[in-house]
C-alpha positions in Angstrom: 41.9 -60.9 -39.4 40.7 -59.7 -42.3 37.3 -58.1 -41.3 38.9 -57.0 -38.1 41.3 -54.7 -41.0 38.1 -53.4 -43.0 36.3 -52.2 -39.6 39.4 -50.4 -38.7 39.4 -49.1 -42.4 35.8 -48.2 -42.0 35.6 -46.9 -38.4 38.5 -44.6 -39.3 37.6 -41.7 -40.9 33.9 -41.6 -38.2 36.4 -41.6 -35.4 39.0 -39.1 -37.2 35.7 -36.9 -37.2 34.8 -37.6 -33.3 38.4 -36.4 -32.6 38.8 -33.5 -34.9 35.0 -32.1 -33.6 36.6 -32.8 -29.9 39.6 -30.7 -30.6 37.6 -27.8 -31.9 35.6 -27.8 -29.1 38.0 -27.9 -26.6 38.3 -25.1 -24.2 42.3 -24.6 -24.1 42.5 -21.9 -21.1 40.9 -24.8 -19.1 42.8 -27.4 -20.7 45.9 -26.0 -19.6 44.4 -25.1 -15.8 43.8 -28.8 -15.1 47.2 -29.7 -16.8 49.4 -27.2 -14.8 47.1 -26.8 -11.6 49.3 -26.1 -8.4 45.7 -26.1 -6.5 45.6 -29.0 -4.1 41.9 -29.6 -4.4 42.5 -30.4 -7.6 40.2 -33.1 -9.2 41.8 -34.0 -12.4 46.0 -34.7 -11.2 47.2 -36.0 -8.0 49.7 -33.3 -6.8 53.7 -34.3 -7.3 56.0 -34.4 -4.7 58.7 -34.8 -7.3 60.4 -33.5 -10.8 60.2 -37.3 -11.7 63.5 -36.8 -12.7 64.4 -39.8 -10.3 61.4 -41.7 -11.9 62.7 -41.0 -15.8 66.1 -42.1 -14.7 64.9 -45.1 -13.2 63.1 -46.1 -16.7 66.4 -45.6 -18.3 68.5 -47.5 -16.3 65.8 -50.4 -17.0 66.3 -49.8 -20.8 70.1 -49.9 -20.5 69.6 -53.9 -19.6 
């Protein structure tokens, strides 16, 4: 347990790096086009036939129990 601790220690500031480097690279107009695409052909998000609202109220009702 221990030396799985110290590689997370150690691995943690590399991958802080590797995520900081992605985030200024990242292009945000097309970010934002593949989040909020209303194109059908659309590779990155299957298109919704829903809010979800049904869906999130579903999940709740499950945490009530």
């Amino acid at each position: 347990m221990r030396r799985w601790v110290q590689t997370w220690k150690e691995a943690g500031p590399w991958l802080e790096e590797i995520r900081r480097r992605d985030i200024e690279n990242a292009d945000t107009q097309v970010a934002v086009s593949m989040l909020f695409s209303e194109d059908d052909d659309s590779p990155y998000l299957p298109r919704r036939t829903t809010s979800g609202l049904v869906e999130q109220q579903a999940w709740f009702a499950k945490l009530r129990r």
